[in-house]
N, C-alpha and C positions, 0 to 999 in steps of 0.2 A: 745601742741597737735594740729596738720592740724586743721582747722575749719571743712574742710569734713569728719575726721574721727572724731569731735563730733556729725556733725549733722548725721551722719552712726550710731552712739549709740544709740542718743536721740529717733530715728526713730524707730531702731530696736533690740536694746540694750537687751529685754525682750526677742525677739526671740532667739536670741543670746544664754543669756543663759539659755532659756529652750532646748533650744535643746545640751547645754554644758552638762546637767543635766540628758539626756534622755542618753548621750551614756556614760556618765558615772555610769550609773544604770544598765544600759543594760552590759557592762562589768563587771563590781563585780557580778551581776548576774551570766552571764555566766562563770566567772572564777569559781566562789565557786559552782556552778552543776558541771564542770567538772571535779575537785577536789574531789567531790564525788563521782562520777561515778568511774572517775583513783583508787579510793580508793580502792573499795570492790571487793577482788578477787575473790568473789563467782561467779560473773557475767562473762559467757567466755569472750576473747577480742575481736573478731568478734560483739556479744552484746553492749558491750561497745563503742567500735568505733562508730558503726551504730547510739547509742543513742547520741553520741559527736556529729556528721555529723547533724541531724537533727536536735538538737537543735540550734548548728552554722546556719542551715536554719532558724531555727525559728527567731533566735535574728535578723537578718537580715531583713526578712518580718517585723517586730516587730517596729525593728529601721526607716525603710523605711515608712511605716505605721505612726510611729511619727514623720517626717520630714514634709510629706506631709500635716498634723495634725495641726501641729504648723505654719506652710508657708501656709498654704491653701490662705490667703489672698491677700499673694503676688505672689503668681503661680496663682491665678483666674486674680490677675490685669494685668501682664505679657501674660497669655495666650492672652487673650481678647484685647491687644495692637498688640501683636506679631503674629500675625496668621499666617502670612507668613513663618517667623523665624518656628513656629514650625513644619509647614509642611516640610521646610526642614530640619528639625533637625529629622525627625522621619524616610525621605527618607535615610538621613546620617548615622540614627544607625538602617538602618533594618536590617546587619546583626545580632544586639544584642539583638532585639526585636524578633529575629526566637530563639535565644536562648533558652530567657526567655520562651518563648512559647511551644519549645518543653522540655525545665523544666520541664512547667507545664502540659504537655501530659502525663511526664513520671510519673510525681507523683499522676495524678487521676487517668491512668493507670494501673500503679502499672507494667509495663512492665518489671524492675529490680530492684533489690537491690544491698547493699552492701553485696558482697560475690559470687554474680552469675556469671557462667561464661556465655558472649555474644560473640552474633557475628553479627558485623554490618558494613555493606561493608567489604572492608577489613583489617576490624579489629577485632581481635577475642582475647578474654583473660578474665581476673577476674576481677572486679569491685571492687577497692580499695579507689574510692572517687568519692563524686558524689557533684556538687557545682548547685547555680540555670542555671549557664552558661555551665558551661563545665561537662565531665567525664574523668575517669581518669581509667586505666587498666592494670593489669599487662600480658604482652603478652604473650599468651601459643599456641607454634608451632613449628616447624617455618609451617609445612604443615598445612590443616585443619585437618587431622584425626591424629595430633601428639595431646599429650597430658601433654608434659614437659616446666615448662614457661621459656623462653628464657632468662629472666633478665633485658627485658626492658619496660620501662614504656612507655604508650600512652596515651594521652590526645586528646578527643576531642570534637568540640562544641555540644551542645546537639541540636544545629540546625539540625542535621542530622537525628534526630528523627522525624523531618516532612514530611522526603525524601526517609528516606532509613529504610525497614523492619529490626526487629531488633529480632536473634534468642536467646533464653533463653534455654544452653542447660541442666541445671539443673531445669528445671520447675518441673520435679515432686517432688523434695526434696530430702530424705535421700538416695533414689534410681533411678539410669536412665539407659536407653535403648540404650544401647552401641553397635555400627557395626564394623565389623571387615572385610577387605576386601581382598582377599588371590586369584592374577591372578597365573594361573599354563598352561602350554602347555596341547594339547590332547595328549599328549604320557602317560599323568598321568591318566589314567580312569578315568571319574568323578565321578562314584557309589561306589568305592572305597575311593576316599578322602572325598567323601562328606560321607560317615561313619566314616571311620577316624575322622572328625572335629567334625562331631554328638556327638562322644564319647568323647573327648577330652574337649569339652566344656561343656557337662555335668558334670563330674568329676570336672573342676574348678569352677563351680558355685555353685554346691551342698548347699555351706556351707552360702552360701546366698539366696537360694530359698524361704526359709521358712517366711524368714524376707523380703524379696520381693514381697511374696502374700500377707501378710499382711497390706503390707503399699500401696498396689497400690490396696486391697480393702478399705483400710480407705479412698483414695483420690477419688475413685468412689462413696463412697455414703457422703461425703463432699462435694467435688465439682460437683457431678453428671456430671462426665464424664465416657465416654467407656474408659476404659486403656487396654494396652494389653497384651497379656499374656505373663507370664514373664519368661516361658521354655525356654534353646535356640533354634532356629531356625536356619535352615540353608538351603539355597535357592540358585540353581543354575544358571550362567547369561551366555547367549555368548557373550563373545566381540571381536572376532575376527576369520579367518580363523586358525588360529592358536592359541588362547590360549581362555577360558574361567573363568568366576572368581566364586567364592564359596564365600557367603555372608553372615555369624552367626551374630546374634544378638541375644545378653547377656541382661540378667537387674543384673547392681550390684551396690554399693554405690561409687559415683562419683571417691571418690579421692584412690579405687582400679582400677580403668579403665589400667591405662600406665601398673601397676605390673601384671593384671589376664590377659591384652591383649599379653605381653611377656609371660607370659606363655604360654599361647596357644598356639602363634607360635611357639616357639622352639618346644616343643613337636610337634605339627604337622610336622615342617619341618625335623626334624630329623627323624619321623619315615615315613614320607611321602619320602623322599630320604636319607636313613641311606647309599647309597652306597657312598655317599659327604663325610661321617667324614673322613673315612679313604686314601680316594682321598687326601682329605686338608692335612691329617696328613703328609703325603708322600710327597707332595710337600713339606710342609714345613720342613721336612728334606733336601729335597735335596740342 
C-alpha cells in the first residue's frame, strides 16, 4: 500500500468510516420507509409520492447535516487556510446557491406543492417533482387558457423563485375560479349572448354550486380570506371596433374545467349561430 494512502487512513480513517456508516444508515432507512409507504393502498398515490419526495428531502438535509458534523474539523481548518479559494468557490457556484435558496423560499413559503398546477414565466403545468434544486412539471397548454397536458415534461431551477412570481392556479383546493373568454363581432347583439351564456352556464354548473358554497365558505373562515362568489358571472368587454368579448366565470373542481368549459361552448356556439350547422353540412356534401 502507497505510504500516502496509509498516512490518508492513519489521519482520517475514522472519518472515513463514520461517514461510510452514516450513508449507509441513511439508505436502509430510507429504503425500508418507502417500502412502506409503496405498500399501503389505502393512502391515494398523490399522498404517497409527496410523502417519498419529502422524505428523499429529508434524508438529504440529514445526510448533509452529518457530513458537515463529522468533517467540521477539517472544513474549519480548510476554510481558515483557504479564504480566498472560497470566496471563489461561492462566486463559482452562485448559480446553485440561488437554487438552494429559492428551495428554501419555496418550502417556508409553502408557495406549491406536489400536485398544483403553476405558472411561472413561461411555464405553466403540474408539479410532479420537486428536488432542493430544481422542479419538475408536466406541461398543460400548449395556450394559457388551454387546459390539456401536452406530454412534456419541464424542469426548472428553483432559482427562478427569486425572480420571477409564481401563479398557483389551484390555490383554493377542491374548487377554482375558472374564465372563459368568447370574442364574437357586433353583428351578434350583445344582451342577447350575453343571456344566452348567463343561462348556459347556470345550467352546467348547477350540479356543482352547492359544494362550491361550501367549500369556499370553509376557506373564509379557515383562512380568513374574502373569496368570491361562486354564481356564474358574466361581464361584457370592448375590444375592438369591430368585435367585443363576453367573459363568464365559473367556480368548479379543477380537473372538470377542459369538459364543463366545452360544454359551454358548443352549446353557446351552436345556439348563438345554429345558421353554421347546416351551412357546414352542405359544404360538406358538396
Amino acid at each position: 500500500m502507497p505510504a500516502w494512502l496509509v498516512s490518508l487512513f492513519n489521519s482520517y480513517g475514522s472519518d472515513f468510516f463514520r461517514s461510510a456508516v452514516l450513508v449507509v444508515v441513511l439508505l436502509l432507512v430510507y429504503g425500508s420507509i418507502v417500502r412502506t409507504i409503496a405498500a399501503n393502498p389505502r393512502v391515494p398515490v398523490d399522498t404517497r409520492r409527496r410523502w417519498m419526495i419529502n422524505i428523499r428531502n429529508a434524508m438529504i438535509i440529514i445526510g448533509l447535516a452529518g457530513f458537515v458534523t463529522i468533517w467540521a474539523r477539517e472544513l474549519q481548518t480548510i476554510a481558515l487556510s483557504m479564504v480566498a479559494f472560497t470566496a471563489a468557490l461561492v462566486v463559482a457556484t452562485k448559480e446553485l446557491l440561488m437554487c438552494l435558496g429559492g428551495g428554501l423560499v419555496r418550502s417556508m413559503s409553502g408557495s406549491y406543492e406536489l400536485g398544483d398546477i403553476i405558472e411561472i414565466g413561461a411555464i405553466r403545468g403540474r408539479v410532479m417533482d420537486i428536488t432542493m434544486l430544481s422542479t419538475t412539471v408536466i406541461e398543460i397548454g400548449p395556450r394559457h387558457d388551454a387546459h390539456q397536458a401536452t406530454g412534456r415534461s419541464l424542469n426548472f431551477p428553483n432559482s427562478l423563485l427569486l425572480s420571477q412570481p409564481v401563479a398557483r392556479e389551484n390555490f383554493t383546493g377542491d374548487y377554482v375560479m375558472h374564465i372563459i373568454t368568447i370574442p364574437l363581432p357586433y353583428s351578434v347583439r350583445p344582451a342577447r349572448a350575453e343571456r344566452l351564456l348567463q343561462e348556459i352556464a347556470n345550467e352546467a354548473c348547477a350540479p356543482h354550486l352547492e359544494g362550491a358554497r361550501r367549500h369556499m365558505a370553509m376557506l373564509e373562515s379557515k383562512l380568513l380570506m374574502d373569496t368570491p362568489s361562486v354564481e356564474p358571472r358574466i361581464s361584457l368587454q370592448p375590444a375592438s371596433e369591430k368585435e367585443y368579448r363576453l367573459i363568464a366565470r365559473i367556480a368548479l373542481p379543477p380537473r372538470e374545467r377542459q369538459r364543463i368549459e366545452q360544454a359551454i361552448l358548443h352549446r353557446f356556439m351552436f345556439e348563438c349561430f345554429p345558421e353554421a350547422e347546416p351551412h357546414t353540412a352542405a359544404s360538406a356534401a358538396d
